[in-house]
DRENGU-690472 format. One record per residue: residue number from 1; residue in one letter; x, y, z of N, C-alpha, C, O in turn. Coordinates in steps of 0.2 Angstrom, whole numbers, always signed. Example, Ala and Ser with C-alpha at 12.3 -4.5 7.8 and 13.67 -1.06 7.14 Angstrom:
BEGIN
@seq=1&type=A&nc1=+66&nc2=-28&nc3=+39&cac1=+62&cac2=-22&cac3=+39&cc1=+66&cc2=-16&cc3=+39&oc1=+71&oc2=-17&oc3=+42
@seq=2&type=S&nc1=+64&nc2=-11&nc3=+35&cac1=+68&cac2=-5&cac3=+36&cc1=+64&cc2=+0&cc3=+39&oc1=+67&oc2=+6&oc3=+40
END
This chain:
BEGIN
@seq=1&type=X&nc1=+27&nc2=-634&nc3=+200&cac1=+24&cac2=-628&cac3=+198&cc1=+25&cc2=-627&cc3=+190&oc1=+29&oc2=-629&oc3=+187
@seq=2&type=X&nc1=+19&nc2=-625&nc3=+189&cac1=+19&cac2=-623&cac3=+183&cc1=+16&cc2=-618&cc3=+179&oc1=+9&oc2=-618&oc3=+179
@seq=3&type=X&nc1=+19&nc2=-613&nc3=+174&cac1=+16&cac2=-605&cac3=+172&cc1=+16&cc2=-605&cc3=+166&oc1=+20&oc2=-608&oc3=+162
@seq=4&type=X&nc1=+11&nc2=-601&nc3=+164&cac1=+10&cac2=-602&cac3=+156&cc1=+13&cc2=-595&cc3=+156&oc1=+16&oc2=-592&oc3=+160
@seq=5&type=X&nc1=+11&nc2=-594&nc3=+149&cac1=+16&cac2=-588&cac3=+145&cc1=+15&cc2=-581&cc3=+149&oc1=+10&oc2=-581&oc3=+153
@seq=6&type=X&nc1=+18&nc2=-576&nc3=+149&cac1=+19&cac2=-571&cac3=+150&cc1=+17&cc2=-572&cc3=+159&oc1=+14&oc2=-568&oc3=+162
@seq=7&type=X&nc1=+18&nc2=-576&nc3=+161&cac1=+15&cac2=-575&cac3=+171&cc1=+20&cc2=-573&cc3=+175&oc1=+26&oc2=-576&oc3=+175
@seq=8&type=X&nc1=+19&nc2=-568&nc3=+178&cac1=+24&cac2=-567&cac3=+186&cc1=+25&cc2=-568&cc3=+188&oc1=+20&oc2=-572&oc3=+186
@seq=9&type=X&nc1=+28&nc2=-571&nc3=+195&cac1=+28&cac2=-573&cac3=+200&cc1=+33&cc2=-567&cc3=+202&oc1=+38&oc2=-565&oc3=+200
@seq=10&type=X&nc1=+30&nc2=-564&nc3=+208&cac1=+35&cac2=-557&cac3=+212&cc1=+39&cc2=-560&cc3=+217&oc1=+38&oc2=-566&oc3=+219
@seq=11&type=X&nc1=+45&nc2=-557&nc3=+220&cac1=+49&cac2=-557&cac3=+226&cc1=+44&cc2=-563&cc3=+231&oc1=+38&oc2=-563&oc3=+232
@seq=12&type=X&nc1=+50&nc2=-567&nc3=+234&cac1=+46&cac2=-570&cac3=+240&cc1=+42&cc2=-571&cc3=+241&oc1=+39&oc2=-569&oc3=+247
@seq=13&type=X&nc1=+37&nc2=-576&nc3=+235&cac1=+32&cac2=-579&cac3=+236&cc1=+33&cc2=-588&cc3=+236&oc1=+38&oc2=-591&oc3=+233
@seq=14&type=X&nc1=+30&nc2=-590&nc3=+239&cac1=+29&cac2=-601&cac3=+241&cc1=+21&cc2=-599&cc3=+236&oc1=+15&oc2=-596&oc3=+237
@seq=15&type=X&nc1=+25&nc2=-606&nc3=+229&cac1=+21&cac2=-609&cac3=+228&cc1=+20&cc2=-615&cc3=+228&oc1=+26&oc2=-618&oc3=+226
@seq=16&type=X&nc1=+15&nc2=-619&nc3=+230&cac1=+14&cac2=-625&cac3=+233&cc1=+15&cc2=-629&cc3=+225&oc1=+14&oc2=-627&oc3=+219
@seq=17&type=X&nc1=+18&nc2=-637&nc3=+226&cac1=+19&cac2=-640&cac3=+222&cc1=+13&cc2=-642&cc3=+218&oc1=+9&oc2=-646&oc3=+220
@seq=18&type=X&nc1=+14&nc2=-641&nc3=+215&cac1=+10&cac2=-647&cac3=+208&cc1=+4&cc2=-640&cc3=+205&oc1=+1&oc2=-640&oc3=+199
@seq=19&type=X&nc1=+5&nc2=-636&nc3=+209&cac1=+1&cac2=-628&cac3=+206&cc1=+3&cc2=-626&cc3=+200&oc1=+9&oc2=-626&oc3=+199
@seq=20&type=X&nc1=-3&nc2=-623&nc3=+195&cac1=-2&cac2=-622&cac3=+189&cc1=-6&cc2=-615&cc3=+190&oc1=-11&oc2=-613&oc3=+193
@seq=21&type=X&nc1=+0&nc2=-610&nc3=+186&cac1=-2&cac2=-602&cac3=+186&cc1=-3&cc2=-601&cc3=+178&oc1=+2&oc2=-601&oc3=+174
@seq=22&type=X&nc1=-9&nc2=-600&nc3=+177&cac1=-12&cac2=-599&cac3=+170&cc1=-7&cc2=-592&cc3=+166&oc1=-4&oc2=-587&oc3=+169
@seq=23&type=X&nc1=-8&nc2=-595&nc3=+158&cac1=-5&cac2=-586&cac3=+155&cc1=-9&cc2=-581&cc3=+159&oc1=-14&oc2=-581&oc3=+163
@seq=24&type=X&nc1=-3&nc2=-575&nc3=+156&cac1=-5&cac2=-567&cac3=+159&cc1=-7&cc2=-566&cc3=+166&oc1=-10&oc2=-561&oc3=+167
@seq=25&type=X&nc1=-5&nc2=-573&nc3=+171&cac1=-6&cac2=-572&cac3=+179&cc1=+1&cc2=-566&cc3=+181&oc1=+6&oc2=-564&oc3=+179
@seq=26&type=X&nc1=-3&nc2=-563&nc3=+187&cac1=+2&cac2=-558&cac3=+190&cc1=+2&cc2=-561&cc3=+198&oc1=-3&oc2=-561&oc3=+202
@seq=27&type=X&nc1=+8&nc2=-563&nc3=+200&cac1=+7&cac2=-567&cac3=+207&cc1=+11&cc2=-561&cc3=+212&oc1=+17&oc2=-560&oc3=+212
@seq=28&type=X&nc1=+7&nc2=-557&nc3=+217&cac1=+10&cac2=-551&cac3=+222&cc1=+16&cc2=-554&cc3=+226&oc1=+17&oc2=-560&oc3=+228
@seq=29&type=X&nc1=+18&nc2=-550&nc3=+228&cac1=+25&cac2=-551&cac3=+232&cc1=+23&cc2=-554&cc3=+238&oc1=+19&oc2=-551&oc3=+241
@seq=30&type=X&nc1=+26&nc2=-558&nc3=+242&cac1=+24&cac2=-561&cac3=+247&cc1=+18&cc2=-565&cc3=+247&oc1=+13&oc2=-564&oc3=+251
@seq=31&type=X&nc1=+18&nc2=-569&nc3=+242&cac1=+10&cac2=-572&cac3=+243&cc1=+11&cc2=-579&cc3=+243&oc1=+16&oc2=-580&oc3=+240
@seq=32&type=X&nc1=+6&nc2=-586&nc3=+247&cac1=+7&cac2=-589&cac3=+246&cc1=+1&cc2=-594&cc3=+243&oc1=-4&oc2=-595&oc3=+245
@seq=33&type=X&nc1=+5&nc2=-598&nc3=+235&cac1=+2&cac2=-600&cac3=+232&cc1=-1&cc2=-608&cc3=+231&oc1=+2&oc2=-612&oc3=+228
@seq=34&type=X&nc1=-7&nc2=-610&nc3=+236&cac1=-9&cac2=-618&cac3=+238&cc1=-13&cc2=-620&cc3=+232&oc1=-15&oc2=-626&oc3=+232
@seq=35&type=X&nc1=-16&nc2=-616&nc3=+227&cac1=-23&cac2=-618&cac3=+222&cc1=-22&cc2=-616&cc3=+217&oc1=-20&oc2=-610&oc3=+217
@seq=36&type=X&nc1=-23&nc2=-619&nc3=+210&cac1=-20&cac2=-616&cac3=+202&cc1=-23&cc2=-608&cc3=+203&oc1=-28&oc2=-607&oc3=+208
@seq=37&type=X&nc1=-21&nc2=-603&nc3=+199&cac1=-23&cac2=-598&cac3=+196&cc1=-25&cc2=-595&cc3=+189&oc1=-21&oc2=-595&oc3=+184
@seq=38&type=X&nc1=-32&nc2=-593&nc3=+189&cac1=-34&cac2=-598&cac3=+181&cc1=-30&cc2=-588&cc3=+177&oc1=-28&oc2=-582&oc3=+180
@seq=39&type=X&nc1=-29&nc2=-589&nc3=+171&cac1=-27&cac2=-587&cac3=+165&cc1=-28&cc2=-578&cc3=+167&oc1=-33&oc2=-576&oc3=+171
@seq=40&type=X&nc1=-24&nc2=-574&nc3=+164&cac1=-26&cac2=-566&cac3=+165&cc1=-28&cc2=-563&cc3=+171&oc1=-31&oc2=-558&oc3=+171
@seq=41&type=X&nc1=-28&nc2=-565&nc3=+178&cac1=-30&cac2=-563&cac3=+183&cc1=-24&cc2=-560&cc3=+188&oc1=-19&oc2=-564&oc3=+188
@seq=42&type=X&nc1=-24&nc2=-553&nc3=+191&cac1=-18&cac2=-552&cac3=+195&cc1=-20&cc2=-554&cc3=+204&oc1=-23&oc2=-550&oc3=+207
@seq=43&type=X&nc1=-17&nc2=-559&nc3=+206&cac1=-18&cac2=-563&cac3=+213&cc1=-13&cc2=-559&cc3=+219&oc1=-8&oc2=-556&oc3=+219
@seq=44&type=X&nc1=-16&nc2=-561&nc3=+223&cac1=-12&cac2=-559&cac3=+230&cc1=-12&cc2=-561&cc3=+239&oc1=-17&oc2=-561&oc3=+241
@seq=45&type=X&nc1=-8&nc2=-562&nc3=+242&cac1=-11&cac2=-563&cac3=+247&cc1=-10&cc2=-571&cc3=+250&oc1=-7&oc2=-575&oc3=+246
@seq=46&type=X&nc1=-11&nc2=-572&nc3=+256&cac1=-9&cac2=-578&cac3=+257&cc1=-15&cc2=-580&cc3=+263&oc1=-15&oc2=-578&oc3=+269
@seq=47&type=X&nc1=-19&nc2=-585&nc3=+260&cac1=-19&cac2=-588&cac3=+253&cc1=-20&cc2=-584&cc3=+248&oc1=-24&oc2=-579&oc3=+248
@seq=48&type=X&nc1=-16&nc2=-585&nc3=+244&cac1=-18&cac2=-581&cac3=+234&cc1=-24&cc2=-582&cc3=+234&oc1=-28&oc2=-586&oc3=+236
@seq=49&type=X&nc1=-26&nc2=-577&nc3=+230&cac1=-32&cac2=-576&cac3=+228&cc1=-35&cc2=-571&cc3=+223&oc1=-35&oc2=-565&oc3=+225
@seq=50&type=X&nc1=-37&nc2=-573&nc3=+218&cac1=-36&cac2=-568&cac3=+212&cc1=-41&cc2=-562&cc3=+215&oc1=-45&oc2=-563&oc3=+219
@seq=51&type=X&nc1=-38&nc2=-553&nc3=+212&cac1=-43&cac2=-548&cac3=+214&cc1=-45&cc2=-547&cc3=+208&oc1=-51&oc2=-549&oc3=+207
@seq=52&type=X&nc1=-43&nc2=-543&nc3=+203&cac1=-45&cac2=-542&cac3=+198&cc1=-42&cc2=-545&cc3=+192&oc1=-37&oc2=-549&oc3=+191
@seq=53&type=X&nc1=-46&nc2=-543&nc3=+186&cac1=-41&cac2=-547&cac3=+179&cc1=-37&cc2=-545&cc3=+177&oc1=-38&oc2=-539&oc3=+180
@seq=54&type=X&nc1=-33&nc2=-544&nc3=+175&cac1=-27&cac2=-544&cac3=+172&cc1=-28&cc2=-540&cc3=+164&oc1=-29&oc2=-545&oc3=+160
@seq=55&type=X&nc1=-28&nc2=-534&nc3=+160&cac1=-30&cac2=-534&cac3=+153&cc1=-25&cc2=-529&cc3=+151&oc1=-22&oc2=-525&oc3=+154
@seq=56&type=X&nc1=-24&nc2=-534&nc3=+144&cac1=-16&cac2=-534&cac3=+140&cc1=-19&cc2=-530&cc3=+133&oc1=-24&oc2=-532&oc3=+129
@seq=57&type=X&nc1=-14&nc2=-525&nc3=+134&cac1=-17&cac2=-521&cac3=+128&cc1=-12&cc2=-524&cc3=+122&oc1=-6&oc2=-524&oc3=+123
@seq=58&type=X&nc1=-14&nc2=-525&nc3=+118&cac1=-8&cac2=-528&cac3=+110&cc1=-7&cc2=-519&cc3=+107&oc1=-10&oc2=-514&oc3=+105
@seq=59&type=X&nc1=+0&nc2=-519&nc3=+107&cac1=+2&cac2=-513&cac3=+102&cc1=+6&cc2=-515&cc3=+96&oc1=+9&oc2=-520&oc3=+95
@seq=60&type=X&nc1=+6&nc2=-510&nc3=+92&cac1=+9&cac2=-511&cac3=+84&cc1=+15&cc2=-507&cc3=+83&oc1=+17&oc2=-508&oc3=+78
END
C-alpha cells in the first residue's frame, strides 16, 4: 500500500496490496480497498469506490 500526502485511511478498512491511495484521498471506515484511488476524492464501501471529491480549502 501506498498514500500520498494528507490521505486517510478510517478504522477497519483492508487494503489490498500493491494499492496506491492518491494525495487528499479520504478512505470510510470499514471499506475494502482492491483498486488505486486517484488524488482528492473521498471513497467508501466495499468495494471502494470514490463518491464525491474531496475540496481543501488553504487558510492563512
Amino acid at each position: 500500500m501506498t498514500t500520498g500526502n494528507e490521505a486517510w485511511v478510517a478504522a477497519d478498512c483492508f487494503v489490498g496490496p500493491g494499492v496506491k491511495i492518491g494525495s487528499n484521498a479520504v478512505i470510510g471506515a470499514c471499506s475494502s480497498v482492491f483498486s488505486d484511488i486517484p488524488p482528492a476524492q473521498v471513497c467508501w464501501g466495499a468495494p471502494c469506490a470514490p463518491r464525491y471529491e474531496r475540496k481543501c480549502e488553504l487558510t492563512s
